[in-house]
N, C-alpha and C positions, 0 to 999 in steps of 0.2 A: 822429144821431151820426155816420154813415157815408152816403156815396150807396153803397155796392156794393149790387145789388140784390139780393145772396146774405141783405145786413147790412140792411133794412129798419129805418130809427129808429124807425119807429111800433112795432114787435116790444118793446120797452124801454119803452114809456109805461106808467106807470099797475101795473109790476112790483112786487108784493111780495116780500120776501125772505122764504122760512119755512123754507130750510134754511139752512146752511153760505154763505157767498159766494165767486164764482169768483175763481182767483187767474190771476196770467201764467203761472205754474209747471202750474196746473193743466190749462191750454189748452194747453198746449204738447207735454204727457204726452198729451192725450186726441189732438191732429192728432199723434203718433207713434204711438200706434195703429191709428190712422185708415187713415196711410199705412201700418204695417204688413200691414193688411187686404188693403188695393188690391192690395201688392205680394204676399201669398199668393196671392190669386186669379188675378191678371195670372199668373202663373208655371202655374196650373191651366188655363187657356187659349190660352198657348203650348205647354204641353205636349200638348193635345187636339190641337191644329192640326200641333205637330211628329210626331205618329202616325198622322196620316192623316184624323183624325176632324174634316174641316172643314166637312161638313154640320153636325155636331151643335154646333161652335163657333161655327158662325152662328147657330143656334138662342140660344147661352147670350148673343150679342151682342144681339140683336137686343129679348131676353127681357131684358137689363140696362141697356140703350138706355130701355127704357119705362117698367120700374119705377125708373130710376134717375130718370128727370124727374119723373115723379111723388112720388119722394120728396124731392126736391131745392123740389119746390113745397111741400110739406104743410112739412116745414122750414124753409122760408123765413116761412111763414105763421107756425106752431106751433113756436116756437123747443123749448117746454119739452118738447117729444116728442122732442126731438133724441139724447137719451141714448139713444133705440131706433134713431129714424129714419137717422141719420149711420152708423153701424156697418153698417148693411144699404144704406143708399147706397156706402159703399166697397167691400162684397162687389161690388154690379152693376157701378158701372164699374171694378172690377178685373177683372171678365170680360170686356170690353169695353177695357179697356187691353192685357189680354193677346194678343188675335185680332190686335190693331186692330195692337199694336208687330210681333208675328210678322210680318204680312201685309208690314209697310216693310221687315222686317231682310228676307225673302224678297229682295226686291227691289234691294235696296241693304243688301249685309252692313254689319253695325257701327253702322247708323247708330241704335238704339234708345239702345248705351251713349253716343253722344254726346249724344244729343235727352236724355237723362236728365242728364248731367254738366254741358250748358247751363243745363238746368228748375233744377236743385239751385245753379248758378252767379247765375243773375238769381233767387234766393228768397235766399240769401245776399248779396250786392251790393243788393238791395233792404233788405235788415234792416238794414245796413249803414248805406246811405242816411240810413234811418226813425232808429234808434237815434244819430247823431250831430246830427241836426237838419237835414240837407242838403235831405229830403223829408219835409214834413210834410202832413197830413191836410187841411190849411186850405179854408175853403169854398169858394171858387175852384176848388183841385185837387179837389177832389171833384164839383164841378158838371161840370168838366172832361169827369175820368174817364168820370164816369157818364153823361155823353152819347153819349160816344166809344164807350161800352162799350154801349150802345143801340143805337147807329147799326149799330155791328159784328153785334147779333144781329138786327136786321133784314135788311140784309146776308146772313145766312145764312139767315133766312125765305125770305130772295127767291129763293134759289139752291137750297134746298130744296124748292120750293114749282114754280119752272123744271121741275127733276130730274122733276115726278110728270106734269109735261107734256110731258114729252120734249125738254127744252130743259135739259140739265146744265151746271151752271156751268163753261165751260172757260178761265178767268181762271187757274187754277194749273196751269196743262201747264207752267211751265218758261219763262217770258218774263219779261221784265223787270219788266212788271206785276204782276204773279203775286207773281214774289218782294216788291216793293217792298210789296205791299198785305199780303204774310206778314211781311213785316218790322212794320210800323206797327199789325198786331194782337198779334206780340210784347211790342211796349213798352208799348198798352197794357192786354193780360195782365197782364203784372211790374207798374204799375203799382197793379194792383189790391189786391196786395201792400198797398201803404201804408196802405191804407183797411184792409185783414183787421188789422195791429198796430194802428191807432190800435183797432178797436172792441175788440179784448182788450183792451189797455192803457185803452181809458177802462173800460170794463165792470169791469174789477179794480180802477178807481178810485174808482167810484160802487157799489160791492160788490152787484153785482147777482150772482142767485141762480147758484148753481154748474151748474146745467144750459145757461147762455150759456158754459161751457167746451167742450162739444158743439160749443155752437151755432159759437162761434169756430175750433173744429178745422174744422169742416163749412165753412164759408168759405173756408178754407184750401186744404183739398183740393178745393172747385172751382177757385180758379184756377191753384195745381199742374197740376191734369190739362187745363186750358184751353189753358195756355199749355204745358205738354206736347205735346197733339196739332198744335197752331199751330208749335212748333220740328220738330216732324216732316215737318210737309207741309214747309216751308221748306227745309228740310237734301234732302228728297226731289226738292225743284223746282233748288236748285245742282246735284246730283249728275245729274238727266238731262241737264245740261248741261253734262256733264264728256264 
């Protein structure tokens, strides 16, 4: 149905339906939850960090860092746990949104409410897009994305993986490169967008079971917070070169 790897098609094969079927209305209610969550939380860990308590907010980062990926996998796999699994993915990286945006605004006042008003700008301008027919899901763009969107998370394996040998990836200090390669994992963040409305919009087509409303929020709010933290470092690499 979809390449995002959040949206696995094999996840869909072989579904029976034995409650209720998910609706568009209904995925859209559960990712404004979702995001509600994030945003509770992210607010509980700027607050720890703004009172001085920034051992213990690395502690909640670090503890949200791990169980968030593991829950982001077991979701990916076990769509129909998503009605537990998604809710307690947005608690983790909402503590982990909150450390992570404090630490930038430290750094660079203001810049969290714009990296927010951009993320909220390209989720809007993408629905946008998707909803007149301009960007559509088609197998092409999705083989596309979905390489693009690989290539970029090995990319961050490699630089990850540098980091634990003492070789940190210093590509985003603020150069021209930096920016350009933060710009091109922006678009295709947003892009990812396309793929998260087609698989709600076909999922409420093909009335698959109402817990793929989870599961469609939970997609969502990965690549929200994706391309959230990608407009941050971004806006962070123009502004040390102000």
């Amino acid at each position: 149905m979809t390449s995002n790897p959040m949206l696995n098609p094999k996840v869909c094969e072989n579904v029976i339906l034995d409650s209720k079927p998910m609706t568009i209305q209904g995925a859209i209610n559960k990712t404004l939850i979702l995001l509600s969550i994030v945003v509770i939380c992210a607010y509980f860990t700027w607050d720890f960090c703004a009172k001085g308590f920034v051992d213990k907010a690395n502690l909640l980062v670090i503890t949200g860092t791990v169980a968030g990926l593991i829950l982001a996998i077991v979701t990916a796999i076990r769509p129909n746990v998503s009605k537990i699994t998604a809710p307690v993915y947005a608690i983790c990286e909402g503590l982990v949104v909150g450390a992570v945006s404090y630490a930038y605004n430290s750094l660079f006042n203001g810049i969290v409410i714009n990296a927010i008003g951009l993320t909220l700008l390209a989720l809007l301008t993408m629905l946008f897009l998707y909803k007149t027919g301009t960007l559509r899901a088609t197998p092409v763009f999705r083989q596309v994305v979905f390489i693009a969107t690989i290539a970029i998370a090995i990319f961050y394996l490699a630089g990850f993986i540098g980091a634990l040998l003492g070789h940190p990836m210093t590509i985003f200090n603020g150069g021209m490169v930096g920016i350009v390669v933060s710009v091109v994992i922006c678009v295709i963040a947003a892009l990812n967008f396309v793929l998260d409305f087609d698989f709600i919009e076909q999922g409420a087509n093909r009335n698959l079971p109402d817990f793929f409303e989870w599961y469609g929020g939970f997609s969502l709010l990965v690549t929200v917070i994706w391309l959230y933290f990608e407009i941050l470092r971004l806006l962070a690499q123009l502004n040390s070169r102000d």
